[in-house]
TIVO-2410 file (N, C-alpha, C; in nm, 3 decimals):
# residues 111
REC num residu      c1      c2      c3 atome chaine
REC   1      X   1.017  -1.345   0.949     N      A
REC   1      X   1.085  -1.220   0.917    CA      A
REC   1      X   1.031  -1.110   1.006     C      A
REC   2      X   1.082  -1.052   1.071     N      A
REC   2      X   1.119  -0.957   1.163    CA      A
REC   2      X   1.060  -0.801   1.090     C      A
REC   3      X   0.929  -0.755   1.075     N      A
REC   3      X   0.941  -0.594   1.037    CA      A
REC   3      X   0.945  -0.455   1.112     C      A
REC   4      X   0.986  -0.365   1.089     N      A
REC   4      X   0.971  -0.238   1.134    CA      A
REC   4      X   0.813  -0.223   1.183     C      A
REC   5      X   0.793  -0.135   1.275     N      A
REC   5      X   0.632  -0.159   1.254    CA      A
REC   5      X   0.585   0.001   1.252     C      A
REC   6      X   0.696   0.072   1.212     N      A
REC   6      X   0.668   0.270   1.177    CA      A
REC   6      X   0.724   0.258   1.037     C      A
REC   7      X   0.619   0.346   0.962     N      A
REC   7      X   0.691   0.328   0.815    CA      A
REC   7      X   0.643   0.468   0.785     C      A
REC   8      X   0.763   0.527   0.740     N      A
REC   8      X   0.756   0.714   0.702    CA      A
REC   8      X   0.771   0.695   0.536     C      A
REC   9      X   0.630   0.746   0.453     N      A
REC   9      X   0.622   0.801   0.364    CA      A
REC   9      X   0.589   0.895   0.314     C      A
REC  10      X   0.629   1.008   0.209     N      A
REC  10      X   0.550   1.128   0.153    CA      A
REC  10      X   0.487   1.217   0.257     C      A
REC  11      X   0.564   1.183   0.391     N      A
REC  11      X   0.501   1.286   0.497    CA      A
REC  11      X   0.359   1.224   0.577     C      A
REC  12      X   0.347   1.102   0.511     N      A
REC  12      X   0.265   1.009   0.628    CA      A
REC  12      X   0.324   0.885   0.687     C      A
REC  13      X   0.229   0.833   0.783     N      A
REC  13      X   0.324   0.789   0.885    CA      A
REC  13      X   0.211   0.633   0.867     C      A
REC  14      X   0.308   0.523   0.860     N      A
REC  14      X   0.178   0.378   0.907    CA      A
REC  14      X   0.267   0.327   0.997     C      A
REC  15      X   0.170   0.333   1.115     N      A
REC  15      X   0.171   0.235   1.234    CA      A
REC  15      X   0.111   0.100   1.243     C      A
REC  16      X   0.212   0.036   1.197     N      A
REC  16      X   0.169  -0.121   1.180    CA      A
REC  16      X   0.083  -0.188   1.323     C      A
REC  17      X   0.168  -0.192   1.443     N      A
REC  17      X   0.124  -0.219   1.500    CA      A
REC  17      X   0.011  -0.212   1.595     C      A
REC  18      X  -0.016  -0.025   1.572     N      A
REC  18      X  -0.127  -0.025   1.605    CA      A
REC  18      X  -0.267  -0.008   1.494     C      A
REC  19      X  -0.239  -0.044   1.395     N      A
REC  19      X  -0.296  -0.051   1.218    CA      A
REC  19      X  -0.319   0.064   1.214     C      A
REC  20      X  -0.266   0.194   1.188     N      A
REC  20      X  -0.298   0.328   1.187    CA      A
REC  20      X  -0.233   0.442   1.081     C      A
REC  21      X  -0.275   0.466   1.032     N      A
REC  21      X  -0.216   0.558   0.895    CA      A
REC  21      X  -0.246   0.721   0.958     C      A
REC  22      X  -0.131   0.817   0.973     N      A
REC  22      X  -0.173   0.907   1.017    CA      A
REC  22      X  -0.133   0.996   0.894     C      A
REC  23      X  -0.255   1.098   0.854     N      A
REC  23      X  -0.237   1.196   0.714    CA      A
REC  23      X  -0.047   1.327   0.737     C      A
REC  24      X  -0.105   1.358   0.635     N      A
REC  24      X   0.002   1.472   0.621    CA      A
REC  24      X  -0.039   1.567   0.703     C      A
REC  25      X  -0.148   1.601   0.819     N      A
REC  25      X  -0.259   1.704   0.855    CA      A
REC  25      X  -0.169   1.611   1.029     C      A
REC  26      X  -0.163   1.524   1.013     N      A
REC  26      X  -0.119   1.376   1.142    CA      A
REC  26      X  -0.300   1.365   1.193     C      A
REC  27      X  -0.382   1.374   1.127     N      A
REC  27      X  -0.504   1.341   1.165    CA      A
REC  27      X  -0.509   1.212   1.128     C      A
REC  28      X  -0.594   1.126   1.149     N      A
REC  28      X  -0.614   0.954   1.115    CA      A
REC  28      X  -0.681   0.907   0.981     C      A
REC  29      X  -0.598   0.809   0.875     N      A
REC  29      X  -0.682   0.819   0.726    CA      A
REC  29      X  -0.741   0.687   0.796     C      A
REC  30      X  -0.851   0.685   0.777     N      A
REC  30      X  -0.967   0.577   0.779    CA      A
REC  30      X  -0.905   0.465   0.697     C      A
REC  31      X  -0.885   0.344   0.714     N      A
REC  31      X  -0.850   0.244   0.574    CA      A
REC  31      X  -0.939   0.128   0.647     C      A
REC  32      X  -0.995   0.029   0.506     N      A
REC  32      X  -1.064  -0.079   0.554    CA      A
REC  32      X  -0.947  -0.203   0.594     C      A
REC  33      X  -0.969  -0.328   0.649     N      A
REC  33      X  -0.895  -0.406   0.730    CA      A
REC  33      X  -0.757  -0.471   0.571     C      A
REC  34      X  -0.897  -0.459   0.420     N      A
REC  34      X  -0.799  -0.469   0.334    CA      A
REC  34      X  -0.730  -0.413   0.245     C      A
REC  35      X  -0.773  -0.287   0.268     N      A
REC  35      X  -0.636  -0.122   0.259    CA      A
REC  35      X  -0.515  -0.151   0.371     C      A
REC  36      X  -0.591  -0.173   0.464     N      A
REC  36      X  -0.435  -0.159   0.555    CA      A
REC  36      X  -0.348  -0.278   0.498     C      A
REC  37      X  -0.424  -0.392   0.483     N      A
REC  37      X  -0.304  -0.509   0.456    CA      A
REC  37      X  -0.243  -0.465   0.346     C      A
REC  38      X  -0.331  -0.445   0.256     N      A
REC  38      X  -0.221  -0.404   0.096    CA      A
REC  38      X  -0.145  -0.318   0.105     C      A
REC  39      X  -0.144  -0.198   0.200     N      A
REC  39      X  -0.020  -0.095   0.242    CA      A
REC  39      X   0.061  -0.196   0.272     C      A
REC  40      X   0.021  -0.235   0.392     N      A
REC  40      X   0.128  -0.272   0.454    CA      A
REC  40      X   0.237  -0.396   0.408     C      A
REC  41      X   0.199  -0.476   0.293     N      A
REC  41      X   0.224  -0.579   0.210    CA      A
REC  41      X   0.338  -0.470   0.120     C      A
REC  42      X   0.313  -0.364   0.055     N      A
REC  42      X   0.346  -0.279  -0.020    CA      A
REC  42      X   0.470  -0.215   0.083     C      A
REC  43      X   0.460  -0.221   0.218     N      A
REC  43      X   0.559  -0.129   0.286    CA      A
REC  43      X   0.689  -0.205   0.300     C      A
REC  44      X   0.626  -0.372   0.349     N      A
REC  44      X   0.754  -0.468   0.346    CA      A
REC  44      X   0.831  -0.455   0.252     C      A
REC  45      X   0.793  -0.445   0.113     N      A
REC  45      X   0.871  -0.492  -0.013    CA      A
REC  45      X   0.856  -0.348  -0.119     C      A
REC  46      X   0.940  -0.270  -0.039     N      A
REC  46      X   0.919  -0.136  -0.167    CA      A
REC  46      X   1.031  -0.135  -0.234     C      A
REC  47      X   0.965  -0.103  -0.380     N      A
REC  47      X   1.054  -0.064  -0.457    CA      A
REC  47      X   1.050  -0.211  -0.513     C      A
REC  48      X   0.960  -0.297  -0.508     N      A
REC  48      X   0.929  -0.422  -0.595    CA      A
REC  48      X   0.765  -0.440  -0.616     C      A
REC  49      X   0.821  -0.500  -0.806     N      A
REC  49      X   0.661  -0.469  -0.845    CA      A
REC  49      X   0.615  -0.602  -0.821     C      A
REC  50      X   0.476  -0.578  -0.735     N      A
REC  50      X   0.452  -0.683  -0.701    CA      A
REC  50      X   0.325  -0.693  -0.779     C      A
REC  51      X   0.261  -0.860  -0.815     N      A
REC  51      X   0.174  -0.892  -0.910    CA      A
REC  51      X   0.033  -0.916  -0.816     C      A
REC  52      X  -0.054  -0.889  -0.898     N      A
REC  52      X  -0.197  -0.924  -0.885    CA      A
REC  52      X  -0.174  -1.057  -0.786     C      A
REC  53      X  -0.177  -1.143  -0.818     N      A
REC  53      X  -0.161  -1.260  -0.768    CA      A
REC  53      X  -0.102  -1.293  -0.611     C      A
REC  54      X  -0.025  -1.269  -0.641     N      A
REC  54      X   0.065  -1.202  -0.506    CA      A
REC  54      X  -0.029  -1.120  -0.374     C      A
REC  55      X  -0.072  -1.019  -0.492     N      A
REC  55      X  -0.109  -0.922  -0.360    CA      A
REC  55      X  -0.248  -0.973  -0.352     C      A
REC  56      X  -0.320  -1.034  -0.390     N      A
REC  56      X  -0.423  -1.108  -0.355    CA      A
REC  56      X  -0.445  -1.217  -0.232     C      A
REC  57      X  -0.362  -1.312  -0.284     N      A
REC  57      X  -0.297  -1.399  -0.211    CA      A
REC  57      X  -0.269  -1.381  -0.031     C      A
REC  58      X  -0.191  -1.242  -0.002     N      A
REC  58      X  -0.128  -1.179   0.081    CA      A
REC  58      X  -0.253  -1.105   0.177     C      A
REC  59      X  -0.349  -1.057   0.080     N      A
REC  59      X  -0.436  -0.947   0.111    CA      A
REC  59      X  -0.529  -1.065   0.188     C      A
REC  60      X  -0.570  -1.112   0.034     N      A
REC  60      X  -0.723  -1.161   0.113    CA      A
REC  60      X  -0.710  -1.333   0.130     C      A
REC  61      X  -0.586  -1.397   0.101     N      A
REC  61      X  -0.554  -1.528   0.119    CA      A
REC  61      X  -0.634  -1.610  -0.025     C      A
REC  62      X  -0.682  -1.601  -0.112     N      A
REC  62      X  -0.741  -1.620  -0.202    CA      A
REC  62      X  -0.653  -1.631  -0.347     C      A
REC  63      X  -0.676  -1.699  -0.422     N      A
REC  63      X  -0.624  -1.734  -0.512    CA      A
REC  63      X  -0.643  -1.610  -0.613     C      A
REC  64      X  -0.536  -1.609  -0.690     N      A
REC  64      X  -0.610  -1.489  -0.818    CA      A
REC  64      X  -0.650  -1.532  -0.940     C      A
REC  65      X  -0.761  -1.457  -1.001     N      A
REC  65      X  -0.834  -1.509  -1.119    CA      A
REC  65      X  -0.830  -1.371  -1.191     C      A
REC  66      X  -0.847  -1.398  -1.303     N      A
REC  66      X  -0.847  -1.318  -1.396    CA      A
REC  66      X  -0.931  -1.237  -1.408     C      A
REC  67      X  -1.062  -1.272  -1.366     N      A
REC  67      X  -1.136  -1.167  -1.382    CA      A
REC  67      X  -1.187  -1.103  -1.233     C      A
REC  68      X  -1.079  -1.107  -1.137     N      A
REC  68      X  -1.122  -1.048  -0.996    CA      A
REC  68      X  -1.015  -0.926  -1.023     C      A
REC  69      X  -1.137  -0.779  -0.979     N      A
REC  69      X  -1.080  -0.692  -0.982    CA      A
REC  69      X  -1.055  -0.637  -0.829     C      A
REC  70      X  -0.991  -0.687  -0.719     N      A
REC  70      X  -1.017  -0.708  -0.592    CA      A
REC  70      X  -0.958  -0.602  -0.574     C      A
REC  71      X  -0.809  -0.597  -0.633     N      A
REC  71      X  -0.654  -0.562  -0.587    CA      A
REC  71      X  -0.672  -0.444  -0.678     C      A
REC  72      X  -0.710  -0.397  -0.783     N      A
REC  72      X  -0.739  -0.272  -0.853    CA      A
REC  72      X  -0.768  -0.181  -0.767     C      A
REC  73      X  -0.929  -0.243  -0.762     N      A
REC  73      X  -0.998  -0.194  -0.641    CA      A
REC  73      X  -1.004  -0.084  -0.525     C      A
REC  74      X  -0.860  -0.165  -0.476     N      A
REC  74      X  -0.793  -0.145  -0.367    CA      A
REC  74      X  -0.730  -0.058  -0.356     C      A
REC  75      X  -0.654  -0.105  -0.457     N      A
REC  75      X  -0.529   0.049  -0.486    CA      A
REC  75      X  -0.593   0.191  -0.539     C      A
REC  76      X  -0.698   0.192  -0.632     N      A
REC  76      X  -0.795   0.275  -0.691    CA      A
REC  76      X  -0.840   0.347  -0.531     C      A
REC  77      X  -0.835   0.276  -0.422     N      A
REC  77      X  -0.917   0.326  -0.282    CA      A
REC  77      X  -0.790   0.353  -0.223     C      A
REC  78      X  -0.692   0.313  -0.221     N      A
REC  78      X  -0.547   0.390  -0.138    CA      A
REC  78      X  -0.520   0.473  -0.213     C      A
REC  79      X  -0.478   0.505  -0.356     N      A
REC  79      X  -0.443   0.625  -0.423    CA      A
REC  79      X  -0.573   0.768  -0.362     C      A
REC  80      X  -0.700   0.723  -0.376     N      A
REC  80      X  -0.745   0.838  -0.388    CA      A
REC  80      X  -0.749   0.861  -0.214     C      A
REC  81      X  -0.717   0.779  -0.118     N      A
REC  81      X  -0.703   0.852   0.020    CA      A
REC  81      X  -0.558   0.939   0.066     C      A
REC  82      X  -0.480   0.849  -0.038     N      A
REC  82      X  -0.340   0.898   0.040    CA      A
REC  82      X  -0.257   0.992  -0.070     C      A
REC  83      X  -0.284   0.930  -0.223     N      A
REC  83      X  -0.188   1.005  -0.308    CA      A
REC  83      X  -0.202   1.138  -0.361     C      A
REC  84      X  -0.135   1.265  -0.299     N      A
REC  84      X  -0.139   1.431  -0.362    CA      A
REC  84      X  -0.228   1.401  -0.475     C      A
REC  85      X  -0.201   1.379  -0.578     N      A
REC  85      X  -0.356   1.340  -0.711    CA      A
REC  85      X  -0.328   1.219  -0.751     C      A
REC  86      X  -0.448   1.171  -0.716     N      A
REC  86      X  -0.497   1.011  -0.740    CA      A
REC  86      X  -0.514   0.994  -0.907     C      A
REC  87      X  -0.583   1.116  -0.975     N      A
REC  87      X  -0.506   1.113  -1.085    CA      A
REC  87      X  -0.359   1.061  -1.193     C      A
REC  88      X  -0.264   1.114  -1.088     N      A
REC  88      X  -0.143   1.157  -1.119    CA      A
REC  88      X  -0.050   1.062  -1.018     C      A
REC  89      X  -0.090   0.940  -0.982     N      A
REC  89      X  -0.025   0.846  -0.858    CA      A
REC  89      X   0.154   0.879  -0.887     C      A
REC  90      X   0.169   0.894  -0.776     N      A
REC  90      X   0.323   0.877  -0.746    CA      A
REC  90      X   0.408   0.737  -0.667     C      A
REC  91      X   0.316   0.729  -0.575     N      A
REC  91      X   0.337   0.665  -0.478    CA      A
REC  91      X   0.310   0.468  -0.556     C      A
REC  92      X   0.222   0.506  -0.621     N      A
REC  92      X   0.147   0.369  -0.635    CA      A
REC  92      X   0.145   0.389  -0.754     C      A
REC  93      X   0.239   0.269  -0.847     N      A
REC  93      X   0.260   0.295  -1.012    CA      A
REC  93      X   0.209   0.181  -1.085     C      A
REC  94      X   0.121   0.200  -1.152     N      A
REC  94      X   0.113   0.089  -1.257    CA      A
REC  94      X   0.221   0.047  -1.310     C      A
REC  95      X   0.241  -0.079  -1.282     N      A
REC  95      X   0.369  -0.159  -1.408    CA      A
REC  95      X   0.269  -0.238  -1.508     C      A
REC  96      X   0.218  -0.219  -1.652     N      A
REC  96      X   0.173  -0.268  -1.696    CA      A
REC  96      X   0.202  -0.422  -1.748     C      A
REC  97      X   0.096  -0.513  -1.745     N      A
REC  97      X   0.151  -0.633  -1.765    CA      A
REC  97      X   0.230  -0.714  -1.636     C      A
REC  98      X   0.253  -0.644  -1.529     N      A
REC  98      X   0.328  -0.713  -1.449    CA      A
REC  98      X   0.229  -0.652  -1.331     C      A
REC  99      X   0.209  -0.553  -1.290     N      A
REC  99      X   0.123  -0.581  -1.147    CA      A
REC  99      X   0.172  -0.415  -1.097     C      A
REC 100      X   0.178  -0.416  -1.018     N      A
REC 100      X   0.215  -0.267  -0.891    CA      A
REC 100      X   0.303  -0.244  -0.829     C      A
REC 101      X   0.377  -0.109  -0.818     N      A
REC 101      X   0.486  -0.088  -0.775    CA      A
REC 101      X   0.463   0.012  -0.655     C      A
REC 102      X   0.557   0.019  -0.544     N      A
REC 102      X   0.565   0.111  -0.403    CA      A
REC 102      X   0.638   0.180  -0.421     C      A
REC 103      X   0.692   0.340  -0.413     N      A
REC 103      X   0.750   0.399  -0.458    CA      A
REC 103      X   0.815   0.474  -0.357     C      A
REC 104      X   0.769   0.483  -0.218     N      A
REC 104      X   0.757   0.592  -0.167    CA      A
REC 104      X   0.780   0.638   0.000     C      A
REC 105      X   0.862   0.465  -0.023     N      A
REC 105      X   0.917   0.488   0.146    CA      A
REC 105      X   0.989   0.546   0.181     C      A
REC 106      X   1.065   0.616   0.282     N      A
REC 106      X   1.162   0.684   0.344    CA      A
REC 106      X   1.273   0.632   0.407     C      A
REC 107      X   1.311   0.574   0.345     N      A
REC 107      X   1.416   0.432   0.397    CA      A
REC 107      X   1.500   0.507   0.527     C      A
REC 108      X   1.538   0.613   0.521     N      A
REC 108      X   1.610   0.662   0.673    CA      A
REC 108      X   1.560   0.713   0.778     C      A
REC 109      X   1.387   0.694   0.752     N      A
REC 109      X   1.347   0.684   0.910    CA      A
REC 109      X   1.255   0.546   0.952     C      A
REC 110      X   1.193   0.543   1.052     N      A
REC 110      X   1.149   0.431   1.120    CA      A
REC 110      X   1.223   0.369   1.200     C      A
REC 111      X   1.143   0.274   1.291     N      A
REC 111      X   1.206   0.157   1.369    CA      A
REC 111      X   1.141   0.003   1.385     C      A
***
């Protein structure tokens, strides 16, 4: 499957191909190798809640267990870099019982 590799959200920008998240400021958000994958896992398929399992799987190639809080983690570390209040996530929604939702792409720009 074939992706876009510019993805415009909430006024930031991920450059897939060159792994690069540029802020709302267009200065550079720092992400570790498995922040960027879980964005970018999250950018393919927005607007679907995707499960623990899944994004485990995807992220770190690893099976999911119940008591790995890997993918929490994770998102707990992308909300508080990227989301207006990490508090108050917009972008990145708990679906309880089912896993995590992407909220926040810009479907009419990129290439």
């Amino acid at each position: 499957v074939q992706h876009k590799s510019i993805y415009h959200f909430d006024k930031l920008v991920l450059d897939a191909s060159r792994r690069l998240l540029l802020g709302r400021d267009e200065e550079e958000i720092k992400l570790t190798r498995a922040e960027f994958e879980l964005l970018l896992v999250f950018m393919t398929h927005p607007s679907q809640v995707l499960n623990r399992d899944r994004l485990l799987s995807q992220v770190t190639h690893r099976s999911w267990d119940p008591n790995d809080r890997t993918i929490d983690v994770l998102i707990m570390r992308l909300r508080r870099k990227i989301e207006r209040d990490y508090k108050q996530p917009i972008l990145f929604a708990t679906v309880h019982g089912e896993g995590y939702l992407f909220s926040g792409l810009d479907e009419q720009k990129g290439s």
